[in-house]
KEKOL-141088 format. One line per 5 residues: number of its first residue (from 1); their letters; for each residue z, y, x of C-alpha. Coordinates in steps of 0.02 Angstrom, whole numbers, plus 50000, padded with zeros to 5 digits. Example, Ala and Ser with C-alpha at 12.3 -4.5 7.8 and 13.67 -1.06 7.14 Angstrom:
2
1) as) 50390,49775,50615 | 50357,49947,50684
END
This chain:
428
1) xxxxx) 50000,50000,50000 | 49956,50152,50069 | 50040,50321,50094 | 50074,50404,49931 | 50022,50607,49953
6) xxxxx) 50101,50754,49847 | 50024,50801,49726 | 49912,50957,49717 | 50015,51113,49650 | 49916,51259,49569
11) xxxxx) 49966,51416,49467 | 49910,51505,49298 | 49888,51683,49270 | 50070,51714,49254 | 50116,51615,49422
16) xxxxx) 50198,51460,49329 | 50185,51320,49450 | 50097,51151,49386 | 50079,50988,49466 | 49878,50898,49453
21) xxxxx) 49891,50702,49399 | 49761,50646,49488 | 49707,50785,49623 | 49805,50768,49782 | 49872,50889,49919
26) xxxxx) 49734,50966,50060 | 49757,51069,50197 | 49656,51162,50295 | 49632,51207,50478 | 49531,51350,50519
31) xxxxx) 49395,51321,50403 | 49395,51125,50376 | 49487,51056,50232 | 49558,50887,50269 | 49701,50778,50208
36) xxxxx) 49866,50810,50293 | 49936,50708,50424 | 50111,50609,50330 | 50207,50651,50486 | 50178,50839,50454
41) xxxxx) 50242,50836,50273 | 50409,50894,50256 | 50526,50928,50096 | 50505,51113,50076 | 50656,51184,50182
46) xxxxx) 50789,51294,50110 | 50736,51469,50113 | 50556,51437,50083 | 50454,51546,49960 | 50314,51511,49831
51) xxxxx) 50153,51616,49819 | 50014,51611,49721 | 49865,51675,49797 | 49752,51784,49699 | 49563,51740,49696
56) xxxxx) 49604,51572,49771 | 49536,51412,49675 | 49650,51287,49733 | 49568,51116,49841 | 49615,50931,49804
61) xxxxx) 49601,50758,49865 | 49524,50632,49729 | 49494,50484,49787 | 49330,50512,49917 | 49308,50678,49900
66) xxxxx) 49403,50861,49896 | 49361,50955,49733 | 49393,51146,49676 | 49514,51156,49522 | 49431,51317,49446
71) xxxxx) 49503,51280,49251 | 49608,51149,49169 | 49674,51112,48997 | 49854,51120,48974 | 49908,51098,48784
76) xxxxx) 49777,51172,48679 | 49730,51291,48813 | 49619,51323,48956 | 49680,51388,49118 | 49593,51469,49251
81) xxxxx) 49679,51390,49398 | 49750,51483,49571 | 49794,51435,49728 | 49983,51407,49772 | 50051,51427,49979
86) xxxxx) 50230,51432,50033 | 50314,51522,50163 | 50428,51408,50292 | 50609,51486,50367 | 50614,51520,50534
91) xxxxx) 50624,51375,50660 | 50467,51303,50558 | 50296,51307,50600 | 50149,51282,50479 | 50037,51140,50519
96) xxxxx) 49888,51176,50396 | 49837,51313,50285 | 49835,51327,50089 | 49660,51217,50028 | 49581,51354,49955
101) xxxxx) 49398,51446,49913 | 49402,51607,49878 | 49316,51682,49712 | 49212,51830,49699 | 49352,51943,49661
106) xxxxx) 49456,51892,49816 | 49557,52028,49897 | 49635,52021,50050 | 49833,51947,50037 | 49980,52020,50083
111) xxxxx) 50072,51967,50281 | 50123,51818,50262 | 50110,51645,50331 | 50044,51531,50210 | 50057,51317,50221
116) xxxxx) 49987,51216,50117 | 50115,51129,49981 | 50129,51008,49881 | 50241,50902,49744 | 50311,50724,49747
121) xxxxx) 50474,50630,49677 | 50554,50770,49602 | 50533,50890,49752 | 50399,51012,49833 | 50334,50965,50006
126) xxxxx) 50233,51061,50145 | 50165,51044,50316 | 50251,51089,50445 | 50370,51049,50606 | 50532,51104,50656
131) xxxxx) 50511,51167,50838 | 50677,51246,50828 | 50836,51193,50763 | 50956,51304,50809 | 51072,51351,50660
136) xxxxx) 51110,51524,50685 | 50955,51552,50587 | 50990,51439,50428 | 50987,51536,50273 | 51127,51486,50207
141) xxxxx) 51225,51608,50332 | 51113,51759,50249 | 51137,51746,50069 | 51294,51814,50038 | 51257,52012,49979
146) xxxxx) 51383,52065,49905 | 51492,52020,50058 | 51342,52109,50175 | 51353,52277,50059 | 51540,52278,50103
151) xxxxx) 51504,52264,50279 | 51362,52390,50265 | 51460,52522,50184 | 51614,52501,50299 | 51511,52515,50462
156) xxxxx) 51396,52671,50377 | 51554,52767,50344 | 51636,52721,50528 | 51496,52762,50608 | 51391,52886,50486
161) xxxxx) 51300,52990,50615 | 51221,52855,50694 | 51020,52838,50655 | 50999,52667,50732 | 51147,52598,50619
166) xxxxx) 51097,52685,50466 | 50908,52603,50509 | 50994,52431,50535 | 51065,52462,50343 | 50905,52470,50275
171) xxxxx) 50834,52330,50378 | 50954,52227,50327 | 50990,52267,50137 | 50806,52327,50103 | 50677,52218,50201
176) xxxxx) 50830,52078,50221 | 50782,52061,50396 | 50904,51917,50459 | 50939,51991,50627 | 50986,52162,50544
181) xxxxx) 51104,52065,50440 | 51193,52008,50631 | 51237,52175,50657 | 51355,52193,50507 | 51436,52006,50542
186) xxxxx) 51476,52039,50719 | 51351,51885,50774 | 51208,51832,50865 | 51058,51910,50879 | 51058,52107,50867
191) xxxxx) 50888,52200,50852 | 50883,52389,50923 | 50708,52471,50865 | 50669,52611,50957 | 50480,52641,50960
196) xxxxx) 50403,52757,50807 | 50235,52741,50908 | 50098,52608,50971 | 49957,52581,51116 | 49905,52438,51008
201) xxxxx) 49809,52409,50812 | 49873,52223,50782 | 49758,52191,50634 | 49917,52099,50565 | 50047,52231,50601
206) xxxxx) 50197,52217,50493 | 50252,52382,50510 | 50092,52479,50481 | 49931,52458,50391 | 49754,52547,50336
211) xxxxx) 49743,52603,50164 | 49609,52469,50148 | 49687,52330,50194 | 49853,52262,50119 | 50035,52349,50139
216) xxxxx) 50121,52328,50287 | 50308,52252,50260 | 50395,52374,50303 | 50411,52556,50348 | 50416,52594,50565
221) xxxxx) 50556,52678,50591 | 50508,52868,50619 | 50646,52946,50770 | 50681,52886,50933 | 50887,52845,50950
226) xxxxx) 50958,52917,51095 | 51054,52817,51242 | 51204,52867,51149 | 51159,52779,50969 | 51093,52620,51062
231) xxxxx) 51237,52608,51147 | 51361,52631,50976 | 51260,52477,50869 | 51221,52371,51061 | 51400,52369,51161
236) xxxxx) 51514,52304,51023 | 51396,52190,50991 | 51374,52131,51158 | 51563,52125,51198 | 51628,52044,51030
241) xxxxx) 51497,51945,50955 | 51473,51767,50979 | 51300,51694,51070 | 51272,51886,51070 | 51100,51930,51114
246) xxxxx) 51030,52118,51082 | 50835,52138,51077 | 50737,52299,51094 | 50555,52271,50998 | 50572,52247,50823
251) xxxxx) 50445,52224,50669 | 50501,52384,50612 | 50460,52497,50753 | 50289,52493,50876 | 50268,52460,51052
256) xxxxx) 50472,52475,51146 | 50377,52524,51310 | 50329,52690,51241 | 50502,52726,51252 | 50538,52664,51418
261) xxxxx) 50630,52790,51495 | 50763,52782,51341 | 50770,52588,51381 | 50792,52598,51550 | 50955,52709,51533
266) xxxxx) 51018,52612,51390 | 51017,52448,51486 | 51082,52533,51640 | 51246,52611,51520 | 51239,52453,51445
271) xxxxx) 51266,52336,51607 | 51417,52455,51668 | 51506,52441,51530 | 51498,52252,51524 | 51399,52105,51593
276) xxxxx) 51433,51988,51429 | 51293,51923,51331 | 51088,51937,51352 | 50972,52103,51352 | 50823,52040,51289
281) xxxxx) 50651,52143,51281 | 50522,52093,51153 | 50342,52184,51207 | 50146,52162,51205 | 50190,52174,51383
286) xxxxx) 50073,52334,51403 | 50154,52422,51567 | 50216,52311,51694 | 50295,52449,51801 | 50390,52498,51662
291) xxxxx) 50444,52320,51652 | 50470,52307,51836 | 50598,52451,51806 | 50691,52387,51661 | 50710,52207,51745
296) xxxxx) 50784,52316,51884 | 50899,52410,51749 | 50968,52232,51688 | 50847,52160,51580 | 50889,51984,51568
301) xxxxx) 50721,51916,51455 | 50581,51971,51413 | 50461,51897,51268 | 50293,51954,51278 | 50160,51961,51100
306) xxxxx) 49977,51875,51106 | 49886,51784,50973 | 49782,51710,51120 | 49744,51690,51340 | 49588,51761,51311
311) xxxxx) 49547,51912,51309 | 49416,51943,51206 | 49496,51851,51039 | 49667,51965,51110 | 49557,52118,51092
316) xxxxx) 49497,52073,50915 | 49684,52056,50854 | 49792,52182,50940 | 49663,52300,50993 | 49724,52381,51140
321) xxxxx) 49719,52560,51156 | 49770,52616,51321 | 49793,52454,51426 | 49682,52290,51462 | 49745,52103,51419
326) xxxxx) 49756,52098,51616 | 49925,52207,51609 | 49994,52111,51500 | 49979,51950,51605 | 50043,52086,51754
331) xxxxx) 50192,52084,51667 | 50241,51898,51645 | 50219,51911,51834 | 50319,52042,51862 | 50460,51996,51773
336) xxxxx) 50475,51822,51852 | 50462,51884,52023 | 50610,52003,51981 | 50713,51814,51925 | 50676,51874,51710
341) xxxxx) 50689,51730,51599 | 50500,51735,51518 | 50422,51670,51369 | 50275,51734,51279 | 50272,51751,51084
346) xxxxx) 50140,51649,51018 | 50052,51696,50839 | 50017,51541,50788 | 49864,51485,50675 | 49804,51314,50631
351) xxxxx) 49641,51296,50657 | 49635,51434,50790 | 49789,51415,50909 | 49753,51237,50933 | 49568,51242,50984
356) xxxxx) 49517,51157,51164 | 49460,51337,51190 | 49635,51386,51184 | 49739,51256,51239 | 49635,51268,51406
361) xxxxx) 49680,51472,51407 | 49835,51445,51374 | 49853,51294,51519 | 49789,51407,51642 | 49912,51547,51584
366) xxxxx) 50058,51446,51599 | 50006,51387,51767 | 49980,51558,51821 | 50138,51643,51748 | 50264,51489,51774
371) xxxxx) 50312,51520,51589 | 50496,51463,51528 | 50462,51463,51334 | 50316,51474,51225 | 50413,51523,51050
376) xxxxx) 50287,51480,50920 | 50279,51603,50774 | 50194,51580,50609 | 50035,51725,50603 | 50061,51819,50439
381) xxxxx) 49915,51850,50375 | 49775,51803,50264 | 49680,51666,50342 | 49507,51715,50291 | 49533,51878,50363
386) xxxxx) 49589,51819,50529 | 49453,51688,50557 | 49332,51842,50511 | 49383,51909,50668 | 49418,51753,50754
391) xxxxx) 49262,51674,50721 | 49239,51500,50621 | 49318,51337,50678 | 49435,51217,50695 | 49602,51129,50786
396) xxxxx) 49639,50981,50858 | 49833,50989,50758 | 49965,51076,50821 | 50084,50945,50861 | 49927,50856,50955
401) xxxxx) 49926,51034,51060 | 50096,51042,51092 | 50102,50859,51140 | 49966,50897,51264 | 50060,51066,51333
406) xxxxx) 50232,50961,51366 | 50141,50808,51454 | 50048,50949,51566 | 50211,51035,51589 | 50356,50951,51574
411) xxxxx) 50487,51097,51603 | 50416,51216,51483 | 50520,51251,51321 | 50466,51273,51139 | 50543,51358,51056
416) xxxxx) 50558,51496,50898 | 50698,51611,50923 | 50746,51700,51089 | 50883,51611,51198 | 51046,51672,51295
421) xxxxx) 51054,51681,51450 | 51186,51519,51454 | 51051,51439,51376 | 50882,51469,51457 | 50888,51326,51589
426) xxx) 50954,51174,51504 | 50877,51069,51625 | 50969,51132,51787
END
């Protein structure tokens, strides 16, 4: 007897969620539809989200073939039918994209990461991996708001003319950023935006959009905090919390390296004050003699942004402004020769990231860079529109590519969430 799929899940007009009887999951990598490998379906994990998608005509397995679902009769009704994606937690990467073909009236969808899903024995399933466990990311230690807007209000009114912290607030009560929410439990990861402006126009910025295209997720944050603010939200943290890691480069802010100079003096206030916990930088890696100074300032990691090793797909995401995909690669170098923990931030898209194209880039980069950590992130954004700029194709899976990345090098860490410093060489 052979492996019994989930179901294929689809939406009316109003979003209620229905389960086909006959039509079975797909997925989709780059622009192939196939059936999903059974060690890549997972029970959809706590803190997962359900989207339709608009303009979508959900795909499905039937026996030999995969076939659109563009109307169905349910009751005495018929139904125009619309695709349905979820959105994994963090420590989860997608394995395959929603089965979908998009209708004449298709617009482009809002940033998010969307898997394909599923339904079977009581329960919704989609494809992915965990390629990080670690549980100070687990939902269940964000839900509690009530207990957050206590925490909020008594930190606002300690601390009231404080930008950063008021910033943090809405971070963490508006956009219910999980490492905003750190701040006001005294835990973990801290983020410290700092950066109003860019050098880059990531075509899947979070933070800002064009008018044509779909609204960013947030609003950047529009001052720079001085030394002084940085220091009020970053040195209690870094001297009370537990596993306490504080990270310039944030999804609500642009490039941190604009604002080097304020960095570079915060780090340096920072490290006399204390030497407990991790200074992390996360960067598109754009200056490395800016880097070079704030590794000398007491940077302890740095986490650098690319959706690819090559530099002409690199260009046709971020779109550089005022540097070259060779500075960025300057500064992985730099900040291992000055003894920085590195890892690079990896958008990850199936059906793109796991090319031979790109598995050989990124093979060569490693090599090159001695990377510690590749932390895969889930791209948010609408797959057709990325493989319009990407260009047409598909992968080889990615658990087959990272299979083929940890025989090649054995030392290198995956990972999806930045590491402290007691933590970045488990191996000795």
């Amino acid at each position: 007897m052979g492996f019994k799929y989930p179901s294929l899940i689809f939406s009316d007009s109003t979003g209620k969620i229905f389960d086909h009887s006959d039509l079975k999951i797909a997925g989709r990598s780059g622009d192939r539809i196939l059936l999903p490998d059974p060690s890549e379906l997972v029970p959809l994990p706590r803190g997962s989200q359900l989207f339709s998608l608009p303009g979508r005509i959900p795909l499905g397995w039937e026996g030999e073939s995969f076939k659109p679902l563009k109307k169905i009769r349910i009751g005495k009704k018929e139904v125009s039918c619309t695709g349905v994606a979820a959105f994994l937690p963090p420590g989860y990467v997608r394995t395959l994209l929603p089965a979908t073909q998009m209708s004449a009236e298709a617009r482009i969808l809002p940033l998010w990461a969307y898997s394909s899903v599923g339904w079977k024995d009581g329960k919704f399933w989609a494809t992915g991996v965990v390629v990080d466990p670690n549980p100070h990311w687990n939902p269940k230690y964000f839900g509690n708001d009530l207990l957050l807007r206590k925490k909020v209000a008594l930190s606002i009114e300690k601390e009231s003319s404080n930008r950063l912290l008021r910033q943090l607030a809405r971070c963490a009560m508006e956009y219910h950023c999980f490492a905003a929410k750190n701040v006001f439990f005294h835990r973990w990861e801290c983020p410290l935006p700092t950066s109003p402006s860019c050098n880059a126009a990531c075509i899947g910025c979070i933070s800002l959009q064009p008018s044509e295209c779909c609204p960013a997720s947030m609003e950047r944050i529009k001052f720079v905090p001085t030394p002084d603010e940085i220091l009020g939200v970053a040195l209690p943290h870094l001297k009370e919390a537990k596993d306490a890691i504080v990270s310039f480069g944030q999804g609500c802010e642009g490039e941190p390296l604009m604002q080097w100079k304020v960095l570079e003096k915060s780090i340096r206030q920072l490290r006399e004050r204390t030497e407990r916990g991790t200074i992390n930088l996360n960067t598109n890696g754009s200056y490395p003699d800016r880097v070079a100074r704030l590794c000398d300032a007491g940077l302890n990691s740095i986490r650098i942004t690319l959706n690819s090793p090559h530099k002409k797909y690199y260009d046709r995401y971020h779109k550089p402004r005022s540097y070259t995909f060779g500075k960025v690669v300057d500064s992985l170098l730099v900040a291992k020769e000055k003894g920085i923990y590195t890892s690079i931030n990896l958008l990850v898209f199936p059906g793109f990231s796991d090319r031979e194209e790109e598995i050989e880039g990124l093979i060569k980069l490693i090599r090159k860079t001695n990377l510690n950590l590749i932390q895969m992130r889930n791209l948010n954004i609408d797959p057709d529109f990325y493989l319009e700029a990407m260009g047409r194709g598909s992968g080889i899976g990615l658990s087959k590519m990272m299979e083929i990345l940890k025989k090649e090098f054995p030392r290198l860490q995956f990972g999806y969430f930045n590491k402290t410093k007691e933590s970045f060489y488990p191996h000795g």
